[in-house]
C-alpha positions, -999 to +999 in steps of 0.1 A: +023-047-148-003-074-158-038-054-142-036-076-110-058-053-083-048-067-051-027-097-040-010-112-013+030-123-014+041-154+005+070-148+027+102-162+021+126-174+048+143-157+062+126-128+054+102-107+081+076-091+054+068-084+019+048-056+001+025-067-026+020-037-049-017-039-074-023-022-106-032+017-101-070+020-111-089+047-125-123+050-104-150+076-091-139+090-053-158+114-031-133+144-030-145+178-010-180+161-016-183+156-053-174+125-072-145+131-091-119+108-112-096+093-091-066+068-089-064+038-065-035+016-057-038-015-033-008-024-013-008-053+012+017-059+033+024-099+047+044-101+082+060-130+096+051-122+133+077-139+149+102-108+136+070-080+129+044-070+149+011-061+130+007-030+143+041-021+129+035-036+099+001-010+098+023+021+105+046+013+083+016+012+051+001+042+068+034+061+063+041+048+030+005+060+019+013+091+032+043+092+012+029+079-020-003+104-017+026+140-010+058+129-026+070+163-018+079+151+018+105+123+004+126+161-001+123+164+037 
């Protein structure tokens, strides 16, 4: 909403994470070898480990990009 690329939430109690969602970018990517326009979106995700485990926590952005990248499968 205001351009921020990337930022990190702080964790309220009694809360176990919280997604931090940046601006979506317009920048060059390498797609099947040529640099084409592309859009980028930063998410970071902050974990209270006492209640997440990081490598949780990572699955859990790894499926959500997968999900943001093919919307399709939120039909599935």
């Amino acid at each position: 909403m205001f351009g921020i690329d990337e930022f990190t939430s702080i964790i309220n109690s009694p809360d176990g994470a919280i997604l931090s969602v940046g601006a979506i970018q317009a920048v060059p990517v390498v797609k099947n070898g040529a640099v084409v326009p592309g859009n980028v979106m930063k998410l970071t995700l902050g974990c209270d480990h006492r209640v997440v485990d990081g490598a949780t926590g990572a699955q859990f952005l790894q499926t959500l990009k997968g999900l943001l990248e093919e919307p399709i499968r939120l039909l599935a």
